[in-house]
C-alpha positions as CSV (number, residue, x, y, z in Angstrom):
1,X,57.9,-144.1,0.9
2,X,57.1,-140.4,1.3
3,X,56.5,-139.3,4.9
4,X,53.6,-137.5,6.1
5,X,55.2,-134.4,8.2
6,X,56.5,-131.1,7.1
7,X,59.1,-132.3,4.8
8,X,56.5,-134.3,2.6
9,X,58.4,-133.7,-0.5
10,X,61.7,-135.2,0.8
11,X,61.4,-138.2,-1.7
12,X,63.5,-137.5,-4.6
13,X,61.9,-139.1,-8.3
14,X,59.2,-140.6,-6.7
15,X,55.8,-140.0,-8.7
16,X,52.5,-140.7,-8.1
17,X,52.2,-139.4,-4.0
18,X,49.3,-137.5,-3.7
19,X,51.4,-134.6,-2.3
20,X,51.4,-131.5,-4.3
21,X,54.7,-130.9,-4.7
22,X,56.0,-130.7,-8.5
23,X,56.0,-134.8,-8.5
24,X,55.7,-134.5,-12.6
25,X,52.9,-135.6,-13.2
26,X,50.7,-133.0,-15.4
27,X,48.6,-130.6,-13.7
28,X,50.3,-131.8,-10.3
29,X,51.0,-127.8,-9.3
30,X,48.3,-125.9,-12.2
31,X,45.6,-127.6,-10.7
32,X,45.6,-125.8,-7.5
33,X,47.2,-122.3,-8.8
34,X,46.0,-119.5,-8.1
35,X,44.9,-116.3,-9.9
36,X,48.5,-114.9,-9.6
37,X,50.0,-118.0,-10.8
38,X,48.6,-117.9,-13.6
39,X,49.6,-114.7,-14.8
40,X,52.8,-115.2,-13.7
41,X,53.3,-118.1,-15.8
42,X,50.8,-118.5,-18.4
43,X,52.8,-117.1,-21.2
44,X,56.1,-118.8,-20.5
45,X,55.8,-121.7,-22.3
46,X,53.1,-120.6,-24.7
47,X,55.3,-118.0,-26.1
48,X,58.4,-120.0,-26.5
49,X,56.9,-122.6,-28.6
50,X,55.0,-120.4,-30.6
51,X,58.4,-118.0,-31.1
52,X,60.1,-121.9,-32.1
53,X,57.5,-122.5,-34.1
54,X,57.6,-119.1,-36.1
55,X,61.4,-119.2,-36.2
56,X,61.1,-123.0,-37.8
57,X,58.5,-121.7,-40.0
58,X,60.8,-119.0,-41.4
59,X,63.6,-121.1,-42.0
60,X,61.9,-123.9,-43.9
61,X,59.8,-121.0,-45.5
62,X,63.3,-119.4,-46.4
63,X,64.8,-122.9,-47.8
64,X,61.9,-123.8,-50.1
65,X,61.9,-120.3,-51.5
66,X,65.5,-120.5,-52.2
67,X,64.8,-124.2,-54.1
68,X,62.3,-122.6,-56.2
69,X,64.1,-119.1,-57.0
70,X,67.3,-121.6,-57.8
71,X,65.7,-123.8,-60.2
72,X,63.8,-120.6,-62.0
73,X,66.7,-118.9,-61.9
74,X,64.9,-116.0,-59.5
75,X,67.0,-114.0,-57.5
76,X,66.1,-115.2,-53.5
77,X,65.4,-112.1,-52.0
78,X,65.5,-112.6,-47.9
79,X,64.3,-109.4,-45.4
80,X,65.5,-109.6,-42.3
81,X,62.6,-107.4,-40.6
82,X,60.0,-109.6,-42.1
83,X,61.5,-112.8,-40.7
84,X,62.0,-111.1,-37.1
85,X,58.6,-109.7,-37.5
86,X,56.7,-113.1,-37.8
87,X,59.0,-115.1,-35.2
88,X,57.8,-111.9,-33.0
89,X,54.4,-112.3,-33.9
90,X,53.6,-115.5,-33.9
91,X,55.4,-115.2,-30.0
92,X,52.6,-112.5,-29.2
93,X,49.9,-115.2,-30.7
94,X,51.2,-118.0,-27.8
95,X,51.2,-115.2,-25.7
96,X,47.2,-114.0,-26.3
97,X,45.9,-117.5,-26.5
98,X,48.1,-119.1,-23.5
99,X,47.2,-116.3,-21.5
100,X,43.5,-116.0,-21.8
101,X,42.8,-119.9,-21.0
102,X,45.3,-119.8,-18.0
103,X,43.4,-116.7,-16.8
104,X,40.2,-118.0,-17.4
105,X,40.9,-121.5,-15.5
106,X,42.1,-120.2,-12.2
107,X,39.4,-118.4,-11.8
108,X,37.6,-121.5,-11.5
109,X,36.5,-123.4,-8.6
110,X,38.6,-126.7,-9.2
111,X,35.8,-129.3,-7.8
112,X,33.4,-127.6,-10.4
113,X,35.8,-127.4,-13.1
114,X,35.8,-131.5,-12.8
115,X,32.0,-132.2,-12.3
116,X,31.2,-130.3,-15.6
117,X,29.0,-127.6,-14.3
């Protein structure tokens, strides 16, 4: 049972307290950021699965093109500053659109952000 004094998140694992302390549930700490909080780390996790994402795109891009240049006997031509230059930018895209949300909700008042208003 978590205790209600200063140490009130001395329970290890335990979810579902209503004690904001990084219990792991989702929201638990975002929902009462602040503006700063956001912008510190709105792009974090945006960026790195958008930089996955363009990275996994190139390779299977890269393998499919080298199963169709093989059996049409085409030479598989491969430019290392394209691939890095969509893994970069499609990092910059979870950067833009992770940023501007995160931005744009902690500059709301939370009890209005649930009503609806």
């Amino acid at each position: 049972m978590a205790t209600r004094g200063r140490n009130r998140c001395a329970t290890p694992g335990r979810r579902g307290t209503s004690w904001n302390c990084g219990s792991g549930w989702p929201g638990g700490r975002s929902s009462l950021a602040s503006r700063d909080d956001a912008d510190r780390s709105s792009g974090g996790d945006d960026q790195r699965l958008c930089t996955g994402g363009g990275a996994i795109g190139v390779a299977i891009g890269f393998a499919v093109a080298s199963v169709v240049a093989h059996g049409a006997n085409w030479p598989v031509v491969f430019d290392p500053a394209m691939a890095a230059g969509a893994v970069v930018f499609s990092g910059l895209i979870g950067v833009i659109f992770g940023y501007y949300p995160a931005k744009r909700a902690a500059s709301l008042d939370p009890v209005a952000a649930l009503r609806g208003d």
